[in-house]
ZAMARGU-4260 file (C-alpha; in steps of 0.2 Angstrom, whole numbers, plus 5000, padded with zeros to 4 digits):
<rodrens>
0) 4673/4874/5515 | 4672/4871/5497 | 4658/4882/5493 | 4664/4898/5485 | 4648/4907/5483
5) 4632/4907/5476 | 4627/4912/5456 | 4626/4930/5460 | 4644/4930/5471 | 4662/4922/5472
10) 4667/4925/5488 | 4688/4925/5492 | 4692/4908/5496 | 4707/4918/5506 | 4694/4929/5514
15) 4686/4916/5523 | 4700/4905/5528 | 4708/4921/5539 | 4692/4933/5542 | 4702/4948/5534
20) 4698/4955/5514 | 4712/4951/5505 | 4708/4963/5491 | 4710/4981/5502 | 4729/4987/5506
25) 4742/4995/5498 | 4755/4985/5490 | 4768/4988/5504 | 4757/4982/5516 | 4754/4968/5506
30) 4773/4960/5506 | 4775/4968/5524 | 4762/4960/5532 | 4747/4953/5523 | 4757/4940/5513
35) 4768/4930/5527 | 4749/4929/5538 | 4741/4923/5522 | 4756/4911/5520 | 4755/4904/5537
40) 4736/4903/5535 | 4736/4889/5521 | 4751/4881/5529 | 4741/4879/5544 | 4725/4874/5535
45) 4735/4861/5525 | 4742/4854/5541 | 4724/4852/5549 | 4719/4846/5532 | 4734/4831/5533
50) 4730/4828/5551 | 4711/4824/5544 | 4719/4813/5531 | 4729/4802/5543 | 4715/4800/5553
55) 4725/4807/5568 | 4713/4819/5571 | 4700/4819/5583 | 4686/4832/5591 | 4684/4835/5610
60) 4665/4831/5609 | 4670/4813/5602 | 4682/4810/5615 | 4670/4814/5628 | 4653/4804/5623
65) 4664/4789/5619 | 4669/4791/5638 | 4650/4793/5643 | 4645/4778/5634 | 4656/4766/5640
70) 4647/4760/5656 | 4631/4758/5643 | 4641/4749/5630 | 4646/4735/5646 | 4627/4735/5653
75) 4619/4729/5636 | 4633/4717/5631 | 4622/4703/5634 | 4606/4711/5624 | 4619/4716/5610
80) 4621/4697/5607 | 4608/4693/5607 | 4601/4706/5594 | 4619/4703/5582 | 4611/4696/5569
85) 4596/4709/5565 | 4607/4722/5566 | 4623/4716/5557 | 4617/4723/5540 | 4614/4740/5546
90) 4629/4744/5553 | 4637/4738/5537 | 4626/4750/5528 | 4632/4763/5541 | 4650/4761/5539
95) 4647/4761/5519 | 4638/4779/5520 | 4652/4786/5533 | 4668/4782/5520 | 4657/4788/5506
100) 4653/4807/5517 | 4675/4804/5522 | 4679/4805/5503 | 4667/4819/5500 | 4675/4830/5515
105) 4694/4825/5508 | 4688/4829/5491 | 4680/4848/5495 | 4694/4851/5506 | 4709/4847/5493
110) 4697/4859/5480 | 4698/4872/5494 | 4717/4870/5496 | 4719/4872/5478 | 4707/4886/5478
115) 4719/4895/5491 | 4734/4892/5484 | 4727/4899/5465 | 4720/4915/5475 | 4737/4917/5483
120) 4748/4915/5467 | 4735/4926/5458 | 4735/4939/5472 | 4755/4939/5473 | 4757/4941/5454
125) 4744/4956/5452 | 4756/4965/5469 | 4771/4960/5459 | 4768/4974/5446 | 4770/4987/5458
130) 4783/4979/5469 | 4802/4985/5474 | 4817/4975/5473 | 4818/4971/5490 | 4797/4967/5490
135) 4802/4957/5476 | 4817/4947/5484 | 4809/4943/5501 | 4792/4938/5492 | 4803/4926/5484
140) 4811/4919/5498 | 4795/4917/5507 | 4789/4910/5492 | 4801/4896/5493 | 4797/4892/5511
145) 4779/4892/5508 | 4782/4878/5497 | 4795/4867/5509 | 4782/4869/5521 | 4767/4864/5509
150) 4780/4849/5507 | 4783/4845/5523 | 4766/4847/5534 | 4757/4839/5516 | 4764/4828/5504
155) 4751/4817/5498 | 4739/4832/5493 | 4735/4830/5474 | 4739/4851/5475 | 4759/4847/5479
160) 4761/4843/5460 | 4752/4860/5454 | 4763/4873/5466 | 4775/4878/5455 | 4764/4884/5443
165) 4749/4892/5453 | 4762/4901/5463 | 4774/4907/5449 | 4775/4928/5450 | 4780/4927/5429
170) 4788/4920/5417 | 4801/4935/5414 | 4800/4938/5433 | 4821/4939/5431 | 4820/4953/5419
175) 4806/4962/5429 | 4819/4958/5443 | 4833/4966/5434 | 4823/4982/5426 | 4816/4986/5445
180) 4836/4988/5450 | 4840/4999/5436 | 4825/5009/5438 | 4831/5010/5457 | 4847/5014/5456
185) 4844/5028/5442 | 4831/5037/5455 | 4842/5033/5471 | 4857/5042/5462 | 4847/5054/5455
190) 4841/5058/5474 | 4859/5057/5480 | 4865/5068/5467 | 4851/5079/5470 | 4857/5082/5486
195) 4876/5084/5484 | 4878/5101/5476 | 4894/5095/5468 | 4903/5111/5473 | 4919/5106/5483
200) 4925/5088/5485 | 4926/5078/5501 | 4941/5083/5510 | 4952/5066/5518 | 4957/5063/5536
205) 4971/5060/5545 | 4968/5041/5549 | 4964/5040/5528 | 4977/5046/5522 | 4989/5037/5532
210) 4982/5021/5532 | 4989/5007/5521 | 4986/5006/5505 | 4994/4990/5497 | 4987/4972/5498
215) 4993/4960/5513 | 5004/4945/5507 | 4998/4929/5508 | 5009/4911/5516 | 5018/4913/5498
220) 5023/4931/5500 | 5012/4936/5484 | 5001/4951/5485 | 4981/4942/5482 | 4973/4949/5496
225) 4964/4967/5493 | 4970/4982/5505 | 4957/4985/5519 | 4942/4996/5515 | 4940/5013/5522
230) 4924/5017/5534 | 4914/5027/5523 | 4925/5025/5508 | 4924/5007/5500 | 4929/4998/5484
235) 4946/5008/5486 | 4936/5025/5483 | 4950/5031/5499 | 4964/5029/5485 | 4955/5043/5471
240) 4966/5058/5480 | 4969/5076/5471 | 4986/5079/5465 | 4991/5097/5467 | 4993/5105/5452
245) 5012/5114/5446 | 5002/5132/5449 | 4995/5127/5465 | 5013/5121/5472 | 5020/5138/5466
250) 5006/5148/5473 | 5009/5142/5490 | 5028/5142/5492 | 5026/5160/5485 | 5012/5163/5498
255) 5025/5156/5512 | 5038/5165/5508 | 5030/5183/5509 | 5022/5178/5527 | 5038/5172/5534
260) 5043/5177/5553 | 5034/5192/5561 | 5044/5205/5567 | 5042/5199/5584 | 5051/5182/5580
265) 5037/5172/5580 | 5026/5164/5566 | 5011/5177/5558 | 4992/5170/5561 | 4991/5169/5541
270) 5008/5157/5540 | 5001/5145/5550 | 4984/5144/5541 | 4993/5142/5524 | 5005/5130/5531
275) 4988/5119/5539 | 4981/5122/5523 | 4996/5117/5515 | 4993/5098/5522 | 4975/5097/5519
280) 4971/5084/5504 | 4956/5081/5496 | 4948/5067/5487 | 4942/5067/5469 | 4924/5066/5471
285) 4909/5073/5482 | 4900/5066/5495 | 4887/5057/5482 | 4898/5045/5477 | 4903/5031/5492
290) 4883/5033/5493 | 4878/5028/5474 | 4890/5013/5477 | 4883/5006/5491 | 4867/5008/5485
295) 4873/4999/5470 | 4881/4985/5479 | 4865/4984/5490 | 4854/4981/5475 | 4865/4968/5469
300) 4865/4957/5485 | 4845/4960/5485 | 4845/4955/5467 | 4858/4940/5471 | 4845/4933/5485
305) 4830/4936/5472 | 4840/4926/5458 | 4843/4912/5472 | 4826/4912/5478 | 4820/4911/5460
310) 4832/4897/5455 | 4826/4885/5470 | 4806/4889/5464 | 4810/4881/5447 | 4816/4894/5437
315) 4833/4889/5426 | 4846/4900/5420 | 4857/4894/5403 | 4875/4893/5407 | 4881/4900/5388
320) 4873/4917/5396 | 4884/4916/5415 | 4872/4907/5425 | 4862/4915/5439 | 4881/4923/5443
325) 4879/4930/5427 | 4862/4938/5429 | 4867/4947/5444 | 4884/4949/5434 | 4871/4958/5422
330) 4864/4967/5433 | 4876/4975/5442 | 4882/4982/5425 | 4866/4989/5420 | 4867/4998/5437
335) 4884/5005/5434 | 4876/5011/5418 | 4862/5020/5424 | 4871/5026/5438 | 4885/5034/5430
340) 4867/5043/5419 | 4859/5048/5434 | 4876/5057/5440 | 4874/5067/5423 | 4856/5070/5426
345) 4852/5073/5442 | 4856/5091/5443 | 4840/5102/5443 | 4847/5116/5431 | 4860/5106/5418
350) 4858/5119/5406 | 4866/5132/5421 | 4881/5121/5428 | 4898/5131/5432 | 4914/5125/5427
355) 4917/5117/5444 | 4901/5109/5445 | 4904/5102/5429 | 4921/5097/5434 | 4915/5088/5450
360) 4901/5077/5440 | 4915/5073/5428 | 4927/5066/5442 | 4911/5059/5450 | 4908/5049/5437
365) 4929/5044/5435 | 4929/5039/5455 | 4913/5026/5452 | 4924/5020/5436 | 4938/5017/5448
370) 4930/5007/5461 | 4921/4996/5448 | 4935/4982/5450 | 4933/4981/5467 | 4915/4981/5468
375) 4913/4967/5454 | 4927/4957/5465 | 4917/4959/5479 | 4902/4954/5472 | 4911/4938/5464
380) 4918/4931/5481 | 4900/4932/5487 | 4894/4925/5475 | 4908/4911/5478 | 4902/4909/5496
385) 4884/4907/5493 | 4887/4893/5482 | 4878/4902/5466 | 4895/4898/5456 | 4897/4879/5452
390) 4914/4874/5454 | 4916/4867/5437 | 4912/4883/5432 | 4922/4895/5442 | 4932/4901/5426
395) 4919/4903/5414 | 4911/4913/5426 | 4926/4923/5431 | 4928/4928/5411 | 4912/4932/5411
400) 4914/4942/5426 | 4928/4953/5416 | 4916/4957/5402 | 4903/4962/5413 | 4919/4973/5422
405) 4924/4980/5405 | 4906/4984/5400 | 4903/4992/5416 | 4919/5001/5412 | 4915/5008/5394
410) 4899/5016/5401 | 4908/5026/5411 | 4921/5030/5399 | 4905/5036/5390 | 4900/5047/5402
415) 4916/5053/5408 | 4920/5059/5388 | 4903/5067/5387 | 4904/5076/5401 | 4921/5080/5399
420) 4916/5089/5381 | 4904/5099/5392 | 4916/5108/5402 | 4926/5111/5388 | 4909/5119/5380
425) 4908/5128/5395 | 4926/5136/5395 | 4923/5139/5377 | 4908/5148/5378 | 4913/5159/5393
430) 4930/5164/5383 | 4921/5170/5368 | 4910/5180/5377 | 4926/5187/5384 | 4934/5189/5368
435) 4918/5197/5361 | 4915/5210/5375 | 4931/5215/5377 | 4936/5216/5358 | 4919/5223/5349
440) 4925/5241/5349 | 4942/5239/5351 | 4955/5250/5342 | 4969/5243/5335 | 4976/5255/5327
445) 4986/5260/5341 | 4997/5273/5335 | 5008/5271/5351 | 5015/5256/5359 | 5009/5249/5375
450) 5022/5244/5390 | 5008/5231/5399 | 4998/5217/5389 | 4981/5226/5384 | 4962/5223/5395
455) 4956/5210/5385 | 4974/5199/5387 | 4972/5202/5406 | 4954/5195/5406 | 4957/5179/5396
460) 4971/5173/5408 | 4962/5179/5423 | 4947/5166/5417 | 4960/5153/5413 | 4967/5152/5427
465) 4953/5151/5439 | 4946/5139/5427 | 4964/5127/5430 | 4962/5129/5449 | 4944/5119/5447
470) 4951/5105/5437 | 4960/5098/5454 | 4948/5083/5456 | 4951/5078/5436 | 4966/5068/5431
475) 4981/5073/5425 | 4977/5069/5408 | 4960/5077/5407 | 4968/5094/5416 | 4981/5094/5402
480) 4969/5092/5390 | 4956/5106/5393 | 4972/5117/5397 | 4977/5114/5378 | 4961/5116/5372
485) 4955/5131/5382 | 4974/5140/5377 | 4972/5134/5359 | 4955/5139/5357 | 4961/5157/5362
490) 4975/5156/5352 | 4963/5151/5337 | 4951/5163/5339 | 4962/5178/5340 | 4970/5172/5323
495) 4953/5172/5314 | 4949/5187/5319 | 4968/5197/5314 | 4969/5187/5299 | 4949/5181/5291
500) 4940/5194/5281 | 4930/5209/5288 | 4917/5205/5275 | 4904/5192/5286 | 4897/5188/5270
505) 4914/5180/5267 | 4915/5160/5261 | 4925/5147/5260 | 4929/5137/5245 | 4916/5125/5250
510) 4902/5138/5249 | 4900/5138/5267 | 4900/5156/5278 | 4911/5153/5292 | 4913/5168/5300
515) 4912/5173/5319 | 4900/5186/5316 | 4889/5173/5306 | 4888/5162/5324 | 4885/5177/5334
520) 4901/5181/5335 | 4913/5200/5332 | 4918/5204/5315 | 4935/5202/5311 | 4948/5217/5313
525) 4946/5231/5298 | 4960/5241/5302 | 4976/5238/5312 | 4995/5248/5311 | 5014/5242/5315
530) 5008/5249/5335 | 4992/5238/5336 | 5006/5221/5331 | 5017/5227/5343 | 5006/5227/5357
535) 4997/5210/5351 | 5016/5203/5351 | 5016/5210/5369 | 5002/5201/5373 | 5005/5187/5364
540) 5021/5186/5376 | 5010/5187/5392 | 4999/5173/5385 | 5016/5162/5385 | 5021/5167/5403
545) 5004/5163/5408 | 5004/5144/5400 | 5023/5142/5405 | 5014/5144/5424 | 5003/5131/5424
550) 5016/5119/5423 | 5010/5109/5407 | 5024/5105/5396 | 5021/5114/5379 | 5006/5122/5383
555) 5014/5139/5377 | 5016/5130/5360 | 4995/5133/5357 | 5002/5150/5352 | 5015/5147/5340
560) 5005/5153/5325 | 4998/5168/5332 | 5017/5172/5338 | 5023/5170/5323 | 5011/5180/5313
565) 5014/5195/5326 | 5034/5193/5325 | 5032/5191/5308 | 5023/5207/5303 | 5037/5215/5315
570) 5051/5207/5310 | 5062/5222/5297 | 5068/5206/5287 | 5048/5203/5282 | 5050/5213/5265
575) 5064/5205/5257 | 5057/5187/5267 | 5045/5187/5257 | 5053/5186/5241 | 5049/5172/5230
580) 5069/5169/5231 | 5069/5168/5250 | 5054/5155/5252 | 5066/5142/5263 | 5074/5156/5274
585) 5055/5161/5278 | 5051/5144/5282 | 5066/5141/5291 | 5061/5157/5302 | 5044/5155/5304
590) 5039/5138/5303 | 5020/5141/5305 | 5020/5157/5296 | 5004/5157/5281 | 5008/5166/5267
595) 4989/5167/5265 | 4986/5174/5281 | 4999/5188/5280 | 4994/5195/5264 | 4977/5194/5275
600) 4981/5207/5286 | 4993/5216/5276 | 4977/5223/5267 | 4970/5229/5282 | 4990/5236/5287
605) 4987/5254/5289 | 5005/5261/5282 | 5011/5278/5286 | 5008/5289/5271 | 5010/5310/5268
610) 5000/5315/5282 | 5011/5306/5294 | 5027/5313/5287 | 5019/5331/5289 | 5015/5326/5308
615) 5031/5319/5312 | 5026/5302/5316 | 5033/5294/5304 | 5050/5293/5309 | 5058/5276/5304
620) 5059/5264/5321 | 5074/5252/5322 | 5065/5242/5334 | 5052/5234/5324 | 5045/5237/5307
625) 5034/5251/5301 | 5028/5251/5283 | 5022/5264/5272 | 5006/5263/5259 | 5017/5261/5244
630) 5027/5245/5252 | 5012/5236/5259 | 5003/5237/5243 | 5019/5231/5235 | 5021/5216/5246
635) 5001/5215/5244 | 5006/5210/5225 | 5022/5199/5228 | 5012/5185/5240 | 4997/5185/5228
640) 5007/5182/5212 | 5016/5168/5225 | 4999/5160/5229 | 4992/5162/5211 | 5005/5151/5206
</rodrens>
């Protein structure tokens, strides 16, 4: 048994103990099958091997010509007498040369024992490279009773003291551990998110939404146990429920009341469907998310066992770091991290997401960020009950466990705010393309005044608003913010281009061209008259009624500026407002007013002049104000020599 070969070849010490080569197979059949039958293989040779050692061990053939030779052995008792003393030395010469071949056995078979067990422990490190988490975690385990075993069946081999070290898998085999889950978890959610295609979210049920959603109270009557889970929801995911938005609520009451009783007294097919719909709630997120939990909370158990299994094979963990609570504590968060990344990046086509897509990702993300308190509490009381938290150390750990928690939390809140500016990006982008289609030949020198807000108004709010049904599965705070951002960006953006220069060569003080045309932008306005103001005021009004619908407080305030610009410009007090003299009535009247910004477009004001007068059209208009050349080239020279001050 303790040849290995001759010069030439080393044969697999493995090989021949079980007949099969060791070296063939994929790793998964490798920690499927091939490692528990080469684990039971040295177990059972060790047995035989202590058996021998004992001396409890004896062959059939043995047993059967001491049987044979009995009756011989009584015949020649007398001649055995006899014949003592000539044969007494060379049975002691026989006995001498039988323990001598004993020793050599026992010594060739403990080479050969050690020789299996280095094969094995270099075998399982080489598969280790290319291992999962779970290979990983039931390798250990198996590990640890391969060596109870070796324990139990041979204790007195000289190998018992090596074990540990011919069998260890690696020295950083906790960090492998630990990189295997994230690298897991990121391409688990990336195949769940890959599947979800993010578009509407999961709608709740009727035993959901009515189940109990506070804790139960204890002997005491304080509230320390956790509500029950949800099937198919856990970690409290059943709780992350839409709220329906002020315009949605208005919408539907509005629908309601048009489709009330039919003429034959009964209810119409449509009211019913709209009051069903009426009831329906949703949750925040899609169907990826209960899935990338779980399958975050299933790598942590697996990674819990293969800490466990790793601490009874020898392996020590430092307290100051959590302990082996803290590792998995550790991992846990890592997995959080990467799987909040893999939501973001486990769409095909990121570069092509739609607002809505983009706004499911981003509640995604918020709805795993909400469940992480539960998930980490869950993972803590099992850690309790498997006895990986000492009990001197239950505090410690639980600190720990809340800066893991609030780790775990900030990575979200990374993601959630990147993917957040995203949608925003997105709305932005589609609103200048808007503006700049539907304003690059547009006159605004109206000559006439318009009794309905203008193409490009009606275009803008209609984007808007579908863009604020989409935001149903965000919070309120991040729906009021992207409402104030989208409506201010408008605002902003209408401003510039009434008020900046038409020249896109134009800088600012700083050197820098910042001019819409310069970002692939429309120039600004040239040309506009007292009409072309009058219709912006008209729909600067619609803008208003549009924000004042959403329901956001203030949200009408994003277009204060470019109000009071409009009103300004019409107001028939503007001349003698903007008098040196009257500086605090102006400021009183129009707070955001610029004085920079007027004399801006008053030199692109196109004033009535002879021409007009000839035509007719120059009749003075007492409802708002209409200049002439002279008087806008006059108040032209007053807000200069203001601002040259």
């Amino acid at each position: 048994n303790g040849d290995m070969g001759d010069n030439n070849e080393t044969r697999s010490s493995l090989s021949s103990l079980t007949g099969d080569d060791v070296s063939v197979g994929t790793d998964r059949i490798f920690f499927a099958k091939s490692l528990p039958h080469l684990c039971a293989s040295v177990v059972g040779f060790s047995c035989v091997e202590a058996a021998l050692e004992m001396g409890n061990f004896a062959d059939d053939d043995d047993i059967e010509g001491g049987l044979t030779s009995a009756a011989a052995k009584s015949d020649s008792a007398t001649g055995a007498a006899a014949t003592s003393s000539a044969t007494g030395g060379g049975k002691q010469t026989s006995q001498t040369a039988s323990s001598s071949s004993a020793n050599t056995f026992r010594e060739s078979s403990a080479k050969y024992e050690r020789a299996l067990i280095t094969e094995l422990g270099n075998i399982l490190r080489k598969r280790a490279i290319g291992a999962t988490l779970a290979e990983l975690a039931r390798a250990s385990c198996l590990m640890s009773a391969f060596r109870s075993a070796l324990k139990i069946v041979h204790p007195s081999s000289v190998t018992r003291r090596s074990d540990k070290e011919l069998l260890a898998m690696d020295v950083d085999i906790i960090m492998t551990g630990m990189k295997l889950s994230q690298e897991e978890t990121l391409k688990a959610t990336a195949r769940i998110v890959g599947d979800d295609r993010k578009e509407k979210p999961v709608r709740t049920t009727r035993t959901s939404s009515n189940r109990h959603r506070g804790g139960r109270l204890d002997v005491d009557g304080g509230l320390n146990v956790p509500p029950e889970e949800v099937v198919n929801f856990p970690f409290g995911l059943s709780e992350s429920k839409q709220r329906p938005t002020a315009e949605a609520i208005g919408v539907a009451i509005d629908s309601l009341d048009s489709l009330g009783p039919n003429r034959h007294g009964g209810l119409g097919g449509s009211y019913m469907q709209d009051l069903a719909a009426s009831e329906v709630e949703y949750y925040t997120f899609s169907e990826s998310v209960p899935q990338v939990v779980r399958a975050i909370h299933a790598r942590a158990i697996a990674f819990a066992a293969f800490a466990l299994s790793q601490e009874e094979l020898g392996i020590l963990f430092a307290f100051k770091k959590g302990g082996i609570a803290g590792k998995v504590l550790d991992c846990v968060e890592e997995c959080v991290a990467v799987a909040a990344v893999g939501m973001m990046d486990g769409y095909e086509h990121f570069d092509e997401l739609t607002v809505e897509q983009a706004v499911q990702i981003t509640a995604n993300i918020a709805a795993l960020q909400t469940s992480l308190p539960r998930l980490f509490g869950t993972i803590m009381r099992g850690l309790c009950h498997t006895g990986m938290i000492r009990a001197d150390q239950i505090e410690d750990t639980f600190q720990y466990a809340d800066k893991t928690l609030k780790g775990a939390d900030k990575s979200c809140d990374a993601r959630v705010g990147s993917m957040y500016s995203l949608v925003y990006e997105i709305c932005r982008n589609k609103l200048d393309t808007l503006i700049n289609f539907s304003l690059e030949n547009f006159q605004w020198v109206s000559k006439s005044a318009r009794d309905m807000p203008n193409a490009y108004c009606e275009s803008l709010i209609e984007y808007m608003r579908a863009t604020f049904r989409c935001l149903g599965p965000m919070d309120e705070g991040s729906r009021a913010g992207l409402h104030f951002s989208c409506c201010g960006h408008v605002a902003e953006r209408l401003v510039k281009l009434l008020t900046d220069k038409p020249d896109p060569k134009s800088e600012r003080p700083d050197g820098i061209i910042d001019n819409d045309l310069s970002k692939g932008g429309i120039s600004p306005i040239n040309k506009i008259d007292a009409f072309g103001l009058k219709n912006l005021a008209l729909d600067v009004k619609e803008f208003e009624s549009f924000a004042d619908s959403t329901g956001v407080p203030q949200l009408g305030e994003c277009f204060n500026e470019l109000k009071c610009l409009a009103t300004a410009l019409l107001d028939r007090d503007l001349p003698a407002l903007l008098q040196p003299e009257n500086e605090n009535a102006r400021r009183r009247r129009y707070p955001f007013l610029s004085l920079d910004k007027v004399g801006n477009v008053l030199e692109k004001y196109v004033g009535s002049g002879l021409g007009d007068k000839l035509l007719g059209s120059s009749r003075k208009n007492d409802e708002f104000l209409m200049l002439e050349r002279k008087e806008v080239s006059q108040l032209v020279r007053v807000i200069k020599m203001q601002l040259n001050k």
